[in-house]
Structures are given as C-alpha cells and as structure tokens.
C-alpha positions as CSV (number, residue, x, y, z in Angstrom):
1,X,91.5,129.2,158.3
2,X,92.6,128.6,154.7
3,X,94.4,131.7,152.3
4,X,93.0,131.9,149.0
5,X,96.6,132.2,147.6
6,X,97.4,128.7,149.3
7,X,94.4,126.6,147.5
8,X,95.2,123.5,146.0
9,X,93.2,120.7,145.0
10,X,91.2,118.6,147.1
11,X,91.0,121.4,149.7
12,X,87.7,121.6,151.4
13,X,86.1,124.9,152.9
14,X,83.2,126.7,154.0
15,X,81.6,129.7,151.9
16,X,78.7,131.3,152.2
17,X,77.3,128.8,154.4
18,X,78.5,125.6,151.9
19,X,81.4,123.3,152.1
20,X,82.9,123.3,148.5
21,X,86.0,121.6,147.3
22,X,88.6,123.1,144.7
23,X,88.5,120.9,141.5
24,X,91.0,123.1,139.7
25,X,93.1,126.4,140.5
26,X,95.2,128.8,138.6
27,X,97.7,131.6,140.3
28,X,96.9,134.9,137.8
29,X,99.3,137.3,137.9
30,X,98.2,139.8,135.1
31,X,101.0,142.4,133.8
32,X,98.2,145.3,135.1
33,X,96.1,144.9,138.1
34,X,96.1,142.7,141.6
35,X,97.3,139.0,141.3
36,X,94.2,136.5,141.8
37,X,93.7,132.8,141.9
38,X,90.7,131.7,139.3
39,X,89.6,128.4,140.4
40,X,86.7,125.5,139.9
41,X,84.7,124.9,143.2
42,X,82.4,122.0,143.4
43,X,79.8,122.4,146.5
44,X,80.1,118.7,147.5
45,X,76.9,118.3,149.4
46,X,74.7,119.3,145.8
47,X,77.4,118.5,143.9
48,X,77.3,121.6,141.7
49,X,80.5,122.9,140.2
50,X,80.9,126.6,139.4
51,X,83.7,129.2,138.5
52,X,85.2,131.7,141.0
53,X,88.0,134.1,141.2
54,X,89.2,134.8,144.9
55,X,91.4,137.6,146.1
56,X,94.7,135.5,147.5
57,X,94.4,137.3,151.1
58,X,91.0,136.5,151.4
59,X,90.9,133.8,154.3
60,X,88.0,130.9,154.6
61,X,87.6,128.7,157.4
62,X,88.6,125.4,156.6
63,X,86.0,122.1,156.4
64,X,87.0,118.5,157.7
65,X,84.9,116.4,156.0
66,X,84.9,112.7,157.8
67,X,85.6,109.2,155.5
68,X,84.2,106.5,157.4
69,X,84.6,102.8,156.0
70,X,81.0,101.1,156.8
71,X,80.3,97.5,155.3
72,X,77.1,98.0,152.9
73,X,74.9,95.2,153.9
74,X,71.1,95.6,152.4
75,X,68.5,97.9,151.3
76,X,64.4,97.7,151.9
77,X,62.9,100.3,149.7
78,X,64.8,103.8,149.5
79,X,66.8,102.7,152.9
80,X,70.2,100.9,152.1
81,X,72.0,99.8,155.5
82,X,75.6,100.6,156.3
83,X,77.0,98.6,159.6
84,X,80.1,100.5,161.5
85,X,82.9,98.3,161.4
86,X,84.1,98.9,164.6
87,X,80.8,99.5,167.1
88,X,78.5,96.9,164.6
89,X,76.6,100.0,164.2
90,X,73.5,100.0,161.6
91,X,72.7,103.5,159.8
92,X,70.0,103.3,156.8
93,X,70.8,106.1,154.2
94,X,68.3,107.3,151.4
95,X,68.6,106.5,148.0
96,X,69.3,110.1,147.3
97,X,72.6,110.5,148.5
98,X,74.4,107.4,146.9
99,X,75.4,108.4,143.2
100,X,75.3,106.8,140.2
101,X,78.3,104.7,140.7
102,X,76.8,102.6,143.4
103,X,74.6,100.4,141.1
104,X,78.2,98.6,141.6
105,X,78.1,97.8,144.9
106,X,76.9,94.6,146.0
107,X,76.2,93.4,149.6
108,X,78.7,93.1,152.2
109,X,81.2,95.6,150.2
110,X,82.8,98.3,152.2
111,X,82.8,101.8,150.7
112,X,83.4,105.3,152.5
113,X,80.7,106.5,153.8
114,X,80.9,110.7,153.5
115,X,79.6,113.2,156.2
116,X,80.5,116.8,157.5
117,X,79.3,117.9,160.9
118,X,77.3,114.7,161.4
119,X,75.4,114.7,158.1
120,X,76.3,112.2,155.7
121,X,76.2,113.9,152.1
122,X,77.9,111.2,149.8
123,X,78.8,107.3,149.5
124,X,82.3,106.6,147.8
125,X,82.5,102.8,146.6
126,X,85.6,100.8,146.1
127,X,87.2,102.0,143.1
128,X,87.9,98.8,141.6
129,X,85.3,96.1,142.2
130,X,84.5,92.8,140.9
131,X,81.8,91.6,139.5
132,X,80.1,88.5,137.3
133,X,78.5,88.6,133.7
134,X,75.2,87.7,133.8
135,X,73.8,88.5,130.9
136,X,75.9,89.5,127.4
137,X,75.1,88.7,123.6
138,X,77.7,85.3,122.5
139,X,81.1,87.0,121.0
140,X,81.4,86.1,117.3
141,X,85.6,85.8,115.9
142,X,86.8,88.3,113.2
143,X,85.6,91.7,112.5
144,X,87.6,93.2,115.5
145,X,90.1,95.3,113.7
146,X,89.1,97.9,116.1
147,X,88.3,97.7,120.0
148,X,84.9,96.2,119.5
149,X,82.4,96.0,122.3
150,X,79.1,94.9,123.4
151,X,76.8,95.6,126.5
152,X,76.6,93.5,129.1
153,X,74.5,93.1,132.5
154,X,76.3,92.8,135.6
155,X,75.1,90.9,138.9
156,X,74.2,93.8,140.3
157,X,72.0,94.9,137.7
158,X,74.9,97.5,136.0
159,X,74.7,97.7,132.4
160,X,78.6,98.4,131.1
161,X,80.2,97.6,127.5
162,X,82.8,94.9,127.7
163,X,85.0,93.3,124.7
164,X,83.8,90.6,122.2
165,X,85.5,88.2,124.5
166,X,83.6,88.0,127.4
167,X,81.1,85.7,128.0
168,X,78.2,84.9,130.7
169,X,79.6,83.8,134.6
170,X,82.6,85.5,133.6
171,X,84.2,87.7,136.5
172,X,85.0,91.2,135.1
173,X,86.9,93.5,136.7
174,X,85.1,97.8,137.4
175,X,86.6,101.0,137.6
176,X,83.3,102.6,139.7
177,X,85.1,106.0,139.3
178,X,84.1,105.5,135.3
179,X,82.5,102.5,134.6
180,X,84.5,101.2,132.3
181,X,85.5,97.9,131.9
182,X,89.2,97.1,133.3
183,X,89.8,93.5,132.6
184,X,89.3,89.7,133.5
185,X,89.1,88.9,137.0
C-alpha cells in the first residue's frame, strides 16, 4: 500500500480497477482548508493521461509492473515475435500494443518488453538506436545560417529530419524517446 502524501514520480498503482503511473505531483497546502496532493496520472495500459487531486491519507495498493528484455526477431502480419533471452522463449505480440516509436526497431534489437499480472501492455525500444540513410534529398552548401534540415528515410522505413549534411548509407544516430536526430554514428 502506497500514501497519497508519499507520491512521486514514476510510482505505479491500482485505482479503480487500472494501474496508472504519476507523471507529475504537487504537495498543496492552501492557507484555508485540508492539505492535498494535485497530481497527473497516466493509466499506462490505454495510455490516457488525466488530472486528479487525492487526499494525502488516502492509501492505494501498489502495482509492480514487470520489464523484461526480449530480443525482437520478426513479424508476419500484425504478430511481431519477441524470443526470451534466457529460456529462448518465442511470444508473438499484436501490432496494437507497440507504439509509435517502434517503427525504430529493427530485427534482432532488444527492447523491454512491458506486462503487469501476466499481460503485456507496452514495448519500450532502446532509447538510442542506430540506423542507416536510405533515402534523403543530396545536401546543397550555403544557405544554412540556421539549423537547416531535410527528411530522410531510415532502413527501417522511419521518416525523421536530419541536417543538410547527411547523405545516403550514412549511419545516423535516434533518440526513439523523440525521434529526433542525435548525430553521426
């Protein structure tokens, strides 16, 4: 069991029958009235993020959600196949539940693999990956007084915007948590 008045970020609990996750909290004091802690819950099986304020005596029972690193290894269709790295395990999982930041990944990359009571609910990449150019416009000199960019297609089909420089079969370097361009790999 969790305290409201000990929430802090990253924490994961149950309520109402969801496991949500405190984004952001704030400790209200007010000079008139009961203390209470205003927070940002995201329910992290839907994703949705809402507002709550929660008395800080109120008590919740706490949610252990399991990481697991699987290798990603193929997909046929809506199935893509995760092998256990330990037992050589294979588990398909739909489309549905990867995110948009696995158009990313390509085969044979290990990423964490997201489940709460057995039921896996989300796919976290690496959060630095790279990846080859194959596809981008030729970079032209001068005109770049300011942080010019152009977009560019990625081997695994990611469309990002990358600097004037860059050309084709060059290896780029990902942050999957924005999908920005880093630098040259």
């Amino acid at each position: 069991m969790i305290s409201a008045g000990d929430f802090r970020n990253g924490i994961t609990f149950e309520l109402d029958g969801n496991v949500v996750s405190i984004v952001e909290f704030q400790h209200v004091k007010p000079g008139k009235g009961a203390a209470f802690v205003r927070t940002k819950i995201k329910n992290v099986i839907t994703g949705a993020v809402t507002e709550r304020t929660f008395n800080p005596n109120d008590k919740y029972p706490t949610a252990y959600i399991d990481r697991k690193d699987m290798q990603y290894l193929y997909n046929d269709g809506d199935l893509y196949y995760f092998m256990d790295l330990e037992t050589y395990e294979q588990i398909p999982i739909n489309a549905s539940v990867l995110g948009d930041n696995f158009k990313f990944v390509k085969e044979n990359m290990e990423c964490k693999i997201l489940s709460y009571k057995g039921n896996i609910f989300g796919v976290e990449p690496p959060f630095f990956v790279e990846l080859q150019v194959t596809k981008t416009d030729p970079g032209f000199k001068g005109n770049t007084a300011t942080n010019a960019t152009k977009p560019a297609v990625l081997e695994t089909g990611a469309e990002i915007k990358v600097p004037l420089f860059i050309d084709e079969g060059e290896m780029v370097r990902i942050d999957t948590r924005t999908g920005e361009y880093m630098e040259r790999a």
